[in-house]
Backbone as JSON, one array per atom type, in Angstrom:
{
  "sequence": "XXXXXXXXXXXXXXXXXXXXXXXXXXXXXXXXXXXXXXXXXXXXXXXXXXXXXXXXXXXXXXXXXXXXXXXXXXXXXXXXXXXXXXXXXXXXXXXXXXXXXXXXXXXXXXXXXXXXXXXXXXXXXXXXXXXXXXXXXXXXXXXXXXXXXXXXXXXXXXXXXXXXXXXXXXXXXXXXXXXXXXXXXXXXXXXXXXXXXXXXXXXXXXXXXXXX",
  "N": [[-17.28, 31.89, -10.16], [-17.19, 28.7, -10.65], [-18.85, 25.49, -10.75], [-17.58, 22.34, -10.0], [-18.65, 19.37, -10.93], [-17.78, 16.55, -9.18], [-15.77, 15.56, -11.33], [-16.43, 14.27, -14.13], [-16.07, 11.7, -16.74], [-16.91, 12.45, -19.57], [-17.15, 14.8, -19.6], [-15.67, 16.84, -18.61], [-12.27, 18.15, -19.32], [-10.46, 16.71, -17.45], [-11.16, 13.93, -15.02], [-11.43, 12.84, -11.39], [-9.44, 11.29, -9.73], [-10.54, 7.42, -8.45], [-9.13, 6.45, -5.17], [-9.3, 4.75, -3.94], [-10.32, 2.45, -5.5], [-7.52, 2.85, -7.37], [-5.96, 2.31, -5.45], [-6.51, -0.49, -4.91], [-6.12, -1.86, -7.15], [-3.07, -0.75, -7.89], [-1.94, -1.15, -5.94], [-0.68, -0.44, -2.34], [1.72, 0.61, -2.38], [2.2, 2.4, -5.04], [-0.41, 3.74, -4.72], [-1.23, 5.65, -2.29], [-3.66, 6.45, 0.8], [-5.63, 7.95, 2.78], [-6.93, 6.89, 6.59], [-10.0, 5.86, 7.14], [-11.05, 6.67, 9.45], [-9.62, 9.04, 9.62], [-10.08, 10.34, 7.34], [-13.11, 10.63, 8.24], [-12.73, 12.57, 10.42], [-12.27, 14.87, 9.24], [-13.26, 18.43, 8.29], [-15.43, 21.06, 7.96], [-13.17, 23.95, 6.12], [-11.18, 22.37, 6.53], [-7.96, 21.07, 4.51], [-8.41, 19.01, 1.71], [-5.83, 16.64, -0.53], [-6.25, 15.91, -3.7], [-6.62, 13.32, -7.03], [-6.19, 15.13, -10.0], [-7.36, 13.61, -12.95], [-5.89, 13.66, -16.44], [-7.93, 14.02, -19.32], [-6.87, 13.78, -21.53], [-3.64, 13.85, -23.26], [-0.31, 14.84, -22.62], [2.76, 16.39, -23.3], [4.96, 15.76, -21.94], [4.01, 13.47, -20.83], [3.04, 13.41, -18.19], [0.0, 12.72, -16.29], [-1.64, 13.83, -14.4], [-2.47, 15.84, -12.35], [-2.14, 16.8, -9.08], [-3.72, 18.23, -6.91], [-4.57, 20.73, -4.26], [-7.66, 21.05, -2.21], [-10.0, 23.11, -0.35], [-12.09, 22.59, 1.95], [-15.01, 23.63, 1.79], [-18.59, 22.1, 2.28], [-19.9, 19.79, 3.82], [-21.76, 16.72, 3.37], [-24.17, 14.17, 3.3], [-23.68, 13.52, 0.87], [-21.43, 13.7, -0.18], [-18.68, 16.13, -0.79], [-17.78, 19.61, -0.87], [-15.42, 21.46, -2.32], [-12.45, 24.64, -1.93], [-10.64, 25.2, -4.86], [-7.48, 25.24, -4.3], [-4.88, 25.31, -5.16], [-3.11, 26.55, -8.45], [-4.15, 25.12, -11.22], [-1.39, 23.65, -13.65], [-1.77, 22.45, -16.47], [-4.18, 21.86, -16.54], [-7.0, 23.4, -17.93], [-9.88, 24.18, -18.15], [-10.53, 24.44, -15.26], [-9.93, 26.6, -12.29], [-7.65, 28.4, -10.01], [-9.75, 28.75, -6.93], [-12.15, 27.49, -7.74], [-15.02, 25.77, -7.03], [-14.92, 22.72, -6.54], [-16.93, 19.24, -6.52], [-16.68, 16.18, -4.67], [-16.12, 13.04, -3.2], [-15.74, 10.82, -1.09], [-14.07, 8.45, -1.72], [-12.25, 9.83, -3.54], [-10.19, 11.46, -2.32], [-7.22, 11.94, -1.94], [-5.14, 12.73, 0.46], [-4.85, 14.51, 3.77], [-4.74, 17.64, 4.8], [-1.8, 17.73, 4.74], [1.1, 19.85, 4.09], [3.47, 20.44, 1.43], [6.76, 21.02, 1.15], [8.18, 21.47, -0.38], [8.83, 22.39, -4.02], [6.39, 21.16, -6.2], [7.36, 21.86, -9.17], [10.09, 21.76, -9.42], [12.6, 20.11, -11.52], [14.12, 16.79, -11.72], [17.01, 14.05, -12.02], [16.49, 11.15, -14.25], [16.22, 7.83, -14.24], [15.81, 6.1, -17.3], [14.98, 3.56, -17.14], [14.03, 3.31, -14.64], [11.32, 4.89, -15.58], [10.21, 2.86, -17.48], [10.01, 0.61, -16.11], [8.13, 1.36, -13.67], [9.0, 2.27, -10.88], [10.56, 3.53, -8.41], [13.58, 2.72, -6.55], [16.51, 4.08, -5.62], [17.62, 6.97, -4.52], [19.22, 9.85, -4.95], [20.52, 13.03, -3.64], [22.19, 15.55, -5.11], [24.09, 18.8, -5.75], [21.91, 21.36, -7.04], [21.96, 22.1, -10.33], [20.84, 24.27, -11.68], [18.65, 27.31, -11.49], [15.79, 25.88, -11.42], [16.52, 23.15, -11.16], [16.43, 20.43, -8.91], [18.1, 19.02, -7.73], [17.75, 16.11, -7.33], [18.58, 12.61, -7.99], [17.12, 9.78, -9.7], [16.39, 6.28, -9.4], [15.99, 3.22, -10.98], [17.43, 1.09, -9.86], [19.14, -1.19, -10.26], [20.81, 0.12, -12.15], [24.08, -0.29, -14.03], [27.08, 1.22, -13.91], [28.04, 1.56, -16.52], [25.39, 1.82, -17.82], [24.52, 4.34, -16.59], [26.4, 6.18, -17.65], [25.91, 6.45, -20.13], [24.35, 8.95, -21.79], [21.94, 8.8, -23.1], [19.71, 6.95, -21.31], [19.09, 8.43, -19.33], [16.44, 11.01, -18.21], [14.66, 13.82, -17.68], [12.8, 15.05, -15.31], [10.08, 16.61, -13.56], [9.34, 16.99, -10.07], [6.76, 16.24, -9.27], [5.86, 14.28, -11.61], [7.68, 12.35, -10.97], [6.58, 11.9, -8.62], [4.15, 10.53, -9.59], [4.53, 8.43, -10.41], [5.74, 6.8, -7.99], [4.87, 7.12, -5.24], [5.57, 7.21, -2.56], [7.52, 9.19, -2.86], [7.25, 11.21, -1.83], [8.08, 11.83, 0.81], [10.57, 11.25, 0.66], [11.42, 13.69, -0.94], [10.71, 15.36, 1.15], [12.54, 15.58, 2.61], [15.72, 16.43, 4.75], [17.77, 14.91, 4.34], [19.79, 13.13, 2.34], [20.1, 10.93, 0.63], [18.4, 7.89, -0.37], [16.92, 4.67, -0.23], [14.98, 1.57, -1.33], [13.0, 0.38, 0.88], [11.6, -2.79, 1.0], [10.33, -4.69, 3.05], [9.47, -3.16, 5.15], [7.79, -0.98, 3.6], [8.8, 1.35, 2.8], [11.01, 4.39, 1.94], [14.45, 4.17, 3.35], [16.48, 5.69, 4.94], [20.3, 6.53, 4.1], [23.13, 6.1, 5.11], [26.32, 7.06, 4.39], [26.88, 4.91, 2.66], [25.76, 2.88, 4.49], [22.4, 1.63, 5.4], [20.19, 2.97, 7.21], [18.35, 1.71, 9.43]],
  "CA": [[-16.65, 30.59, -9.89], [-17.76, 27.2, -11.65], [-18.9, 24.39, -9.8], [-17.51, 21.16, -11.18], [-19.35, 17.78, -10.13], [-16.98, 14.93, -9.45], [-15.33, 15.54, -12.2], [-17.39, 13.46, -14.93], [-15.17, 11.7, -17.51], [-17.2, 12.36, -20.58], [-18.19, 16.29, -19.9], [-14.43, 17.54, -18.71], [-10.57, 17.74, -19.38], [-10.03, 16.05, -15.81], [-11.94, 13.52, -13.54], [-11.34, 13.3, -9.93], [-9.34, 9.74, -10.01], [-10.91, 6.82, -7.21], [-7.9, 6.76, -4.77], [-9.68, 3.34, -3.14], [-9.94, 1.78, -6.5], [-6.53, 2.89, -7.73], [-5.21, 1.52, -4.58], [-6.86, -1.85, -5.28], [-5.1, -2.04, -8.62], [-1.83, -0.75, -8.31], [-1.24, -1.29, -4.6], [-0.41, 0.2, -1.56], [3.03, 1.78, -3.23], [1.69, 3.06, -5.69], [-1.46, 4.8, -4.01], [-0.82, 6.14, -0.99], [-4.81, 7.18, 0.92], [-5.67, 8.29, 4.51], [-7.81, 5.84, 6.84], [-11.28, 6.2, 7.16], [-10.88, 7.92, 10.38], [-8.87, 10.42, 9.16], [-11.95, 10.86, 6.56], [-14.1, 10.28, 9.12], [-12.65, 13.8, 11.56], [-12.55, 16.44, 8.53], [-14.41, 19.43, 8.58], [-15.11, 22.29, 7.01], [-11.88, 24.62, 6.51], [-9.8, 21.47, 5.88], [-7.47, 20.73, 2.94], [-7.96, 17.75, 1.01], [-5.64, 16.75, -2.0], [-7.42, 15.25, -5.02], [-6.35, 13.82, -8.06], [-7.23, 15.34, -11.44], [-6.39, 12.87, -14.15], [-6.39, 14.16, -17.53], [-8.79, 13.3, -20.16], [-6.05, 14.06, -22.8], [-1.99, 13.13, -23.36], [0.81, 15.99, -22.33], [4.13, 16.28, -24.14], [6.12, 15.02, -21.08], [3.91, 12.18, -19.97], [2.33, 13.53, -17.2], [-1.09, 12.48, -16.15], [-2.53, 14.2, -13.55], [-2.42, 17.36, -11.46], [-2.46, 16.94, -7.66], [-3.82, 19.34, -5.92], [-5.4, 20.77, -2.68], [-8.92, 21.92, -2.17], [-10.48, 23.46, 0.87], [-13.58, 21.93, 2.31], [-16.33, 24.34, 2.23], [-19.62, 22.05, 2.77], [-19.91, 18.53, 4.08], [-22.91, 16.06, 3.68], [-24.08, 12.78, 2.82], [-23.76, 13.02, -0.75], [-20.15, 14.32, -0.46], [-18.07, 17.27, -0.51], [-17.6, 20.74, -1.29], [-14.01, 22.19, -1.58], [-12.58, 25.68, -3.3], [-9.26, 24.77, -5.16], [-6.56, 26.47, -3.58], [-3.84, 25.64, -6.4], [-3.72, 27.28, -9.61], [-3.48, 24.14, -12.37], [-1.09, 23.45, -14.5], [-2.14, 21.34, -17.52], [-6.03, 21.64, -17.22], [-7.54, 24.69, -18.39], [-11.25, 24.19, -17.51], [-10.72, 25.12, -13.88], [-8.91, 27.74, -12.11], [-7.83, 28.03, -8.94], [-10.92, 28.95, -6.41], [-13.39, 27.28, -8.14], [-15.57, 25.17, -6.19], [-14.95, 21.71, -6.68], [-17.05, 18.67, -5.21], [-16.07, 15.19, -4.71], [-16.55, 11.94, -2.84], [-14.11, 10.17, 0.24], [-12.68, 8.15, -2.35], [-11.27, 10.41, -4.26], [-9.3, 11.93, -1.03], [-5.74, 10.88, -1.94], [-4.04, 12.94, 1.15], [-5.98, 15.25, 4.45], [-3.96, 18.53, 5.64], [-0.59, 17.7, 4.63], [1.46, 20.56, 3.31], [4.81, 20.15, 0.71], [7.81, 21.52, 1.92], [9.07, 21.61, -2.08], [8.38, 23.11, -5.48], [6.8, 19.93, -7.64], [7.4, 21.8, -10.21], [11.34, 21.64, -9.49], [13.57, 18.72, -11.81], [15.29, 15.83, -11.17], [17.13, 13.49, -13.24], [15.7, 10.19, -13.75], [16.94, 7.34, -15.42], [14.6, 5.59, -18.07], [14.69, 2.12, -16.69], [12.84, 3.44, -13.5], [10.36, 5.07, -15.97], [10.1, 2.42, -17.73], [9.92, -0.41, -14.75], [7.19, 2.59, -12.71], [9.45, 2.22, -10.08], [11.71, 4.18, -8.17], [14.53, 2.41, -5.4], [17.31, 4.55, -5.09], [17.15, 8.18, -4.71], [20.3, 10.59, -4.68], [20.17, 14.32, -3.8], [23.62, 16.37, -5.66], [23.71, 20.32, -5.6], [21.19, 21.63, -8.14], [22.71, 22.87, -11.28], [20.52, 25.61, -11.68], [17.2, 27.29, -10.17], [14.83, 24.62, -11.77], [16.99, 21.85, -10.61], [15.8, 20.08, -7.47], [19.26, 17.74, -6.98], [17.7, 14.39, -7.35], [18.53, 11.71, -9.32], [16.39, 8.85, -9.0], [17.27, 4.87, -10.28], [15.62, 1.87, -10.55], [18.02, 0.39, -8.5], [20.29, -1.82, -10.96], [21.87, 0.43, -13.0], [25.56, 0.26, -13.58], [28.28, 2.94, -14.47], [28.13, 2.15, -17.99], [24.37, 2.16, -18.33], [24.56, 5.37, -16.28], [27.33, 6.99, -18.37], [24.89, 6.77, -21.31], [22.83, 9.83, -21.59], [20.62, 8.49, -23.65], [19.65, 6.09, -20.78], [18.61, 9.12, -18.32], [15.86, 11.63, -18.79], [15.18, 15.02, -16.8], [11.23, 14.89, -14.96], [9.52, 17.38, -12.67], [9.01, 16.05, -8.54], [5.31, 16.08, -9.49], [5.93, 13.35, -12.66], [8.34, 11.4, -10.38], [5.55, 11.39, -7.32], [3.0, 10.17, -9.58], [5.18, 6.53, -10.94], [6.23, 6.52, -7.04], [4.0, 8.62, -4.31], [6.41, 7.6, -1.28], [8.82, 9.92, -2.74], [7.03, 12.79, -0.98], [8.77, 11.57, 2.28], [12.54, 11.24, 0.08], [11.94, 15.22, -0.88], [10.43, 16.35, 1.97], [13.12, 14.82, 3.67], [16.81, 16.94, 4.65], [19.0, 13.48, 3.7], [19.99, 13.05, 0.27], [20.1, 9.39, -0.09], [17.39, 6.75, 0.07], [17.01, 3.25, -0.78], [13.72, 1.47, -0.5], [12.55, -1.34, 1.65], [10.23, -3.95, 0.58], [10.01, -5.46, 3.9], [8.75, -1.92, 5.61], [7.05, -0.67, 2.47], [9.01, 2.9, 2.86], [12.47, 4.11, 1.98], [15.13, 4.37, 4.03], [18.23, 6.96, 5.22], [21.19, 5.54, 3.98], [24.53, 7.07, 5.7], [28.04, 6.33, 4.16], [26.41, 3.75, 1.93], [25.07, 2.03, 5.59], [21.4, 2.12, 5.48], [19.64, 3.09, 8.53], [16.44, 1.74, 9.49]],
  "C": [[-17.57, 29.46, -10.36], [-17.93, 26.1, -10.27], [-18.42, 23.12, -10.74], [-17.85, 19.93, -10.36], [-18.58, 16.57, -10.39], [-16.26, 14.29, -10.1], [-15.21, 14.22, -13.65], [-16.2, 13.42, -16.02], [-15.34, 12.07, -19.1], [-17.71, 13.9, -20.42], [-16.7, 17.02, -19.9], [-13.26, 17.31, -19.01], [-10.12, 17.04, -18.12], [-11.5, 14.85, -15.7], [-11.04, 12.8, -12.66], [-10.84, 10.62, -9.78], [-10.19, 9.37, -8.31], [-10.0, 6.29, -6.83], [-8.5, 5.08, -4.84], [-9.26, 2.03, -4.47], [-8.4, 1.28, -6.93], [-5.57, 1.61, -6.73], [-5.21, -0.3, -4.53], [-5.9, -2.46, -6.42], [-3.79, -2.05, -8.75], [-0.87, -1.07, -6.6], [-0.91, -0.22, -3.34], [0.67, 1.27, -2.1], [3.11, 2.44, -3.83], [0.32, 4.09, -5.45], [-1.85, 4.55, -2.88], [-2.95, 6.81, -0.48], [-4.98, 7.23, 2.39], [-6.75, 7.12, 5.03], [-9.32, 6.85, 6.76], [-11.57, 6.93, 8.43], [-10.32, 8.98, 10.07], [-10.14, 11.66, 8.13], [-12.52, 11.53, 7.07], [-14.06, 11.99, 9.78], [-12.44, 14.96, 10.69], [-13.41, 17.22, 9.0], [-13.91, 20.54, 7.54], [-13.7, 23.73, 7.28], [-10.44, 23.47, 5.86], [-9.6, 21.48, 4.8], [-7.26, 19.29, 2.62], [-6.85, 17.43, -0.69], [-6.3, 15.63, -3.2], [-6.27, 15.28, -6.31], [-6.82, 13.81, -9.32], [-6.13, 14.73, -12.28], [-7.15, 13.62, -15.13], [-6.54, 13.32, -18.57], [-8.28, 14.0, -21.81], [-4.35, 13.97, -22.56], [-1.27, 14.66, -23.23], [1.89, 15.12, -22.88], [5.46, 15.67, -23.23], [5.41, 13.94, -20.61], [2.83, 12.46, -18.68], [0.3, 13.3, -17.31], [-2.28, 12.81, -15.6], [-1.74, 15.27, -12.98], [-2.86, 16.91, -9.95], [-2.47, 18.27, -7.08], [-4.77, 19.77, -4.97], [-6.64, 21.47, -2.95], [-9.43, 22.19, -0.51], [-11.58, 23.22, 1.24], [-14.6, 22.83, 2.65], [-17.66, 23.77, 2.92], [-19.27, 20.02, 2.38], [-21.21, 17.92, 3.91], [-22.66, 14.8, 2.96], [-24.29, 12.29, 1.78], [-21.88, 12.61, -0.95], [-19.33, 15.15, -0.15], [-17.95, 18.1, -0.97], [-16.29, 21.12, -1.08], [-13.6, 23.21, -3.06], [-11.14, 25.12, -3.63], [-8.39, 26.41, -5.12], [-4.95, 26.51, -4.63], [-4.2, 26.15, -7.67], [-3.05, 26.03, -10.72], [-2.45, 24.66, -13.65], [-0.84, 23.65, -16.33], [-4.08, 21.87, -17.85], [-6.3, 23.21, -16.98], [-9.08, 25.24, -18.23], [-11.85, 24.38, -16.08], [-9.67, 26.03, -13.21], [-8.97, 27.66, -10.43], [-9.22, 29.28, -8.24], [-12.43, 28.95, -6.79], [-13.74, 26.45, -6.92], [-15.86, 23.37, -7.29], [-16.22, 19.9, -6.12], [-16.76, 16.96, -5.87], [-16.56, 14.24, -3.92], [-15.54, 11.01, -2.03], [-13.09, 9.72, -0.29], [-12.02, 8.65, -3.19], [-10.1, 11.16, -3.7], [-7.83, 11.0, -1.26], [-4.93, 11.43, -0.39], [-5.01, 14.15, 2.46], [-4.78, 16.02, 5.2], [-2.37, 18.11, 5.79], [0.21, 18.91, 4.12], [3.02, 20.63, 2.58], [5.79, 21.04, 1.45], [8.76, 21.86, 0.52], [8.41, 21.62, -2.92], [8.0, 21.65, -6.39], [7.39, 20.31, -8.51], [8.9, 22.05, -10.84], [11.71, 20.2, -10.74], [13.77, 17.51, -11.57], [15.54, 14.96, -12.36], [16.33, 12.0, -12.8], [16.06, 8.8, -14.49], [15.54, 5.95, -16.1], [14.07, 4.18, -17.75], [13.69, 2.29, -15.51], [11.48, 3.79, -14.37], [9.6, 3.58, -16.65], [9.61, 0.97, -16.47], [8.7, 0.61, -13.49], [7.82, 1.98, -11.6], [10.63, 2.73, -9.52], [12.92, 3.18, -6.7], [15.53, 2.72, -4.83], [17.07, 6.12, -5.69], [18.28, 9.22, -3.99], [20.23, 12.1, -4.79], [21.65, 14.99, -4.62], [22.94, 17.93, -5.45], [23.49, 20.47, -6.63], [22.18, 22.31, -8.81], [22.03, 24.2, -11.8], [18.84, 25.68, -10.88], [16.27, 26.01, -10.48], [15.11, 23.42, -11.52], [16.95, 21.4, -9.16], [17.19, 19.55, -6.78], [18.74, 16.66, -7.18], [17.41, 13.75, -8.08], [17.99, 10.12, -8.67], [16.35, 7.18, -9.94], [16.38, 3.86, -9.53], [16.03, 1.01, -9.43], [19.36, -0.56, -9.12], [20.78, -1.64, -11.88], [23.46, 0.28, -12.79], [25.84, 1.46, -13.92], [27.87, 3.03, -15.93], [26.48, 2.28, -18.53], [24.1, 3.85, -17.68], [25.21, 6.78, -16.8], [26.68, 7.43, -19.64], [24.04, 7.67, -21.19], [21.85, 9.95, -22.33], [19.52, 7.66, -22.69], [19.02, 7.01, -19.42], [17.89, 10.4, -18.84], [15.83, 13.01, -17.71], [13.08, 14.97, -16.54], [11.0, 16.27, -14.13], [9.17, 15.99, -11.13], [7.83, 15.72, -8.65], [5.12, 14.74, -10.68], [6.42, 12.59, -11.75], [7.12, 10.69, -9.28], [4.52, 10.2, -7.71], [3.43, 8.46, -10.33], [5.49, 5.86, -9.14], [6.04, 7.49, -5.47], [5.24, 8.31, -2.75], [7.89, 8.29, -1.46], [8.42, 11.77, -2.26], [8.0, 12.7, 0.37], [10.0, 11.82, 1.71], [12.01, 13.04, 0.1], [11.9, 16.19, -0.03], [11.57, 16.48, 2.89], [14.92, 16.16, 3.79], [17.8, 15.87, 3.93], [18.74, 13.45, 1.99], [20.6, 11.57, -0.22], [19.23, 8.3, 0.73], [17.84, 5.45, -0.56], [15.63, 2.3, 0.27], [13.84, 0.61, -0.31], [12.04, -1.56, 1.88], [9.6, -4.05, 1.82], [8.98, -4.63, 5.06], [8.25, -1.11, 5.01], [7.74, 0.57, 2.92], [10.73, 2.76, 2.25], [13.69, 4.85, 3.3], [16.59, 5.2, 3.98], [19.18, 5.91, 4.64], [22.41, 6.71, 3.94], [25.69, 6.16, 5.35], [28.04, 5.33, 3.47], [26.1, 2.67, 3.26], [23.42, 2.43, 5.58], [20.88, 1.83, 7.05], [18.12, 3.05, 8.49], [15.89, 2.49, 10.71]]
}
């Protein structure tokens, strides 16, 4: 097993993005990070997720690999954790290497998915384009790789919708990473959201009534 240090941007295919930073930059909505208590009560055994941005371009866009590591050894440099997923995209680590890292790179502490990122959904290009997702519709998957959800800026019509040049087809893991509070929409049983500004989350929406 490899040890990889912090994941240095000029030695590997990855480094280990800074959640704190990110969060500075693109906002709360965009990067989602636990408090400093939460930090603060780890231990060894826990799962942190981390993310590895890549230090090279993929054919769909994607940027990074989220994924969990297990906290082997704590101190006041940092952290020790073995990676418990098996990547992707990056090819220079595997899962149960031994990773180590630094608080702020802690995007998420002992959460566990409830769904396949590496499921579908459709997506329509104006959200990609605009990195923003606001409405979020589940339908019955059309086949195994299809998750059900189609996910919209928010002011498409019919006829920009009717265009299928105008909608693309993503993985839940591509969608998460333009719009991280759509872990809550997939984790979720309801199959229609719609977000709100005013409570930074999105919300149930029954019968076209949204429920806060």
């Amino acid at each position: 097993m490899g040890l990889f240090s912090f994941g240095k941007k000029d030695k590997q295919s990855y480094y280990l993005d800074n959640i704190i930073e990110a969060q500075k930059e693109h906002g709360p909505r965009k990067f989602l990070r636990p408090t400093d208590n939460e930090i603060d009560r780890l231990k060894v055994g826990d799962e942190v997720r981390l993310f590895f941005v890549f230090n090279f371009k993929t054919d769909d866009g994607c940027r990074a690999e989220r994924m969990w590591v297990e906290i082997t050894d704590i101190s006041k440099d940092g952290f020790k954790g073995r990676l418990t997923n098996t990547p992707v995209y990056i090819k220079d680590i595997s899962k149960g290497d031994i990773v180590g890292f630094l608080r702020e790179n802690i995007a998420t502490v002992t959460v566990k998915l409830n769904f396949d990122i590496k499921k579908k959904a459709l997506i329509s290009k104006r959200a990609i384009e605009k990195a923003e997702v606001n409405w979020a519709l589940k339908d019955e998957p059309n086949n195994a790789d299809d998750s059900g959800w189609q996910l919209f800026y928010g002011n498409e019509d019919d006829d920009y919708n009717s265009d299928a040049s105008n909608i693309t087809i993503v993985t839940l893991e591509y969608a998460m990473s333009i719009e991280p509070h759509l872990e809550e929409v997939f984790s979720s049983d309801h199959n229609a959201f719609d977000w709100n500004e005013e409570e930074m989350k999105f919300i149930e929406v029954h019968n076209g009534i949204i429920i806060s």
